[in-house]
C-alpha positions as a Markdown table, in Angstrom:
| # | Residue | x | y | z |
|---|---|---|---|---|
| 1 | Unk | 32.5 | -3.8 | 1.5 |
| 2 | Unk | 33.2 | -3.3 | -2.4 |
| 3 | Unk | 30.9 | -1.7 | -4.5 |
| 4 | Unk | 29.6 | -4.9 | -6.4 |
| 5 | Unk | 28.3 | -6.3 | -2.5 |
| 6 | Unk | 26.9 | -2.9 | -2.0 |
| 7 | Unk | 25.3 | -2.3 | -5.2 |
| 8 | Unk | 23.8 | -6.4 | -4.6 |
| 9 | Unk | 22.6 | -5.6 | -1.3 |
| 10 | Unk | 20.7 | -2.5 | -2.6 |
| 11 | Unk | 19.1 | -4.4 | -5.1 |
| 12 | Unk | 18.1 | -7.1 | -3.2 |
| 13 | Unk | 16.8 | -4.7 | -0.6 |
| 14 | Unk | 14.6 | -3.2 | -3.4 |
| 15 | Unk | 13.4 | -6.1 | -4.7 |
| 16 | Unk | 12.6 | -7.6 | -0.7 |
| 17 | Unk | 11.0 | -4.8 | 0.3 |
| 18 | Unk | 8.6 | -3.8 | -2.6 |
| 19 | Unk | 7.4 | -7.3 | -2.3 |
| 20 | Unk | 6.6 | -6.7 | 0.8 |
| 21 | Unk | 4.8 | -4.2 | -0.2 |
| 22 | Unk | 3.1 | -5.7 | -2.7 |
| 23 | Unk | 1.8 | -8.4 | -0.2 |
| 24 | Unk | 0.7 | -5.5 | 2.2 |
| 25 | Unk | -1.2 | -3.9 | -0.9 |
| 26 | Unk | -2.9 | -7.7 | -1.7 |
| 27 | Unk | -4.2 | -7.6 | 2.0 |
| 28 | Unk | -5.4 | -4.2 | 2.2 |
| 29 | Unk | -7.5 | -5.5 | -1.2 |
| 30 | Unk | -8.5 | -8.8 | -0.8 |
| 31 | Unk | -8.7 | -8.6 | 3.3 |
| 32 | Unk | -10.2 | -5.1 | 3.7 |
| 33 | Unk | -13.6 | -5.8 | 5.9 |
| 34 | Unk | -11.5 | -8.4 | 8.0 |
| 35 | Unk | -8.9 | -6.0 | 8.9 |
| 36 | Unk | -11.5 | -3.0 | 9.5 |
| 37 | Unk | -13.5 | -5.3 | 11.6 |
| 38 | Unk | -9.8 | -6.1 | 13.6 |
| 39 | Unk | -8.4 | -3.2 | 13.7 |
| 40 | Unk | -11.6 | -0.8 | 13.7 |
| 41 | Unk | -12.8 | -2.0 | 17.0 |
| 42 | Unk | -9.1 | -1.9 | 18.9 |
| 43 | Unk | -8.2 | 1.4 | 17.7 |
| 44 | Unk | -11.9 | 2.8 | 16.8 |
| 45 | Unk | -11.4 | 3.6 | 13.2 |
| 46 | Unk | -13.9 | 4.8 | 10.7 |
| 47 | Unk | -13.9 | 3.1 | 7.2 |
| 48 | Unk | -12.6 | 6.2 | 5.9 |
| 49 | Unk | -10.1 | 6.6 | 8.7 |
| 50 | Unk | -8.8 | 3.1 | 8.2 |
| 51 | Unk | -8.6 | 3.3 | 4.3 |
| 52 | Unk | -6.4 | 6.9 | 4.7 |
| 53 | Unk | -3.9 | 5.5 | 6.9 |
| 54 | Unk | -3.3 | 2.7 | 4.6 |
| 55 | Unk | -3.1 | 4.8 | 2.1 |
| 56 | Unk | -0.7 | 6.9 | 3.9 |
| 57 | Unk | 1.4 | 4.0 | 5.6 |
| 58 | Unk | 1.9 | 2.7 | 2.1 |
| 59 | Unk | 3.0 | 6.1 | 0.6 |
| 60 | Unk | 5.8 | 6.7 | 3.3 |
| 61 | Unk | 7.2 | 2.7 | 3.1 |
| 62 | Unk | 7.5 | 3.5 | -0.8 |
| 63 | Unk | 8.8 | 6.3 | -0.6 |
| 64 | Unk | 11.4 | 5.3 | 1.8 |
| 65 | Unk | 12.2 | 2.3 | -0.7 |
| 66 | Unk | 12.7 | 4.7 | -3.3 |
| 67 | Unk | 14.8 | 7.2 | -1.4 |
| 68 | Unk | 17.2 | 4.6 | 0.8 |
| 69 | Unk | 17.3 | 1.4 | -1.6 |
| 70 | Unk | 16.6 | 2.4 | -5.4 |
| 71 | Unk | 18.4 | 5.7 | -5.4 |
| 72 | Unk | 21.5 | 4.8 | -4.0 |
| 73 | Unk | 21.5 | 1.8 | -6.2 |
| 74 | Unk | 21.0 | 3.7 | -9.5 |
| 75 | Unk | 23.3 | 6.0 | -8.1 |
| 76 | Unk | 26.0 | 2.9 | -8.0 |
| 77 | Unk | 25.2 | 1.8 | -11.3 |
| 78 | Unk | 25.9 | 5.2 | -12.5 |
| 79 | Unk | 29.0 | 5.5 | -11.2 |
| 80 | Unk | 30.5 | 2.3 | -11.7 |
């Protein structure tokens, strides 16, 4: 694999997977009471409980966008 492909994949990587969680960010908003009503009653969630773990789900996955897509990327821009 050459370093153009690699530095393409990267990108689109990024750019997939921050959509991704974009769309999971539009749900938590615009779908909140549905999905604590869902997923409340099969894992017996608080409100609170609910709204920190998508909180912290969303932290991780963007943090593991930025650490194993955008870095390595910028790092491949640098150094070509």
């Amino acid at each position: 694999m050459s370093i153009k492909v690699a530095e393409d994949l990267l990108l689109w990587c990024t750019i997939i997977n921050y959509a991704l969680l974009l769309y999971w960010a539009a749900l938590f908003c615009l779908a909140h009471d549905r999905f604590h009503r869902i997923l409340g009653r099969w894992f017996h969630l608080s409100r609170e409980q609910f709204d920190g773990f998508n909180a912290i789900g969303m932290t991780i996955y963007k943090l593991g966008i930025i650490l194993f897509n955008l870095a390595p990327y910028v790092a491949l821009r640098i150094v070509t």
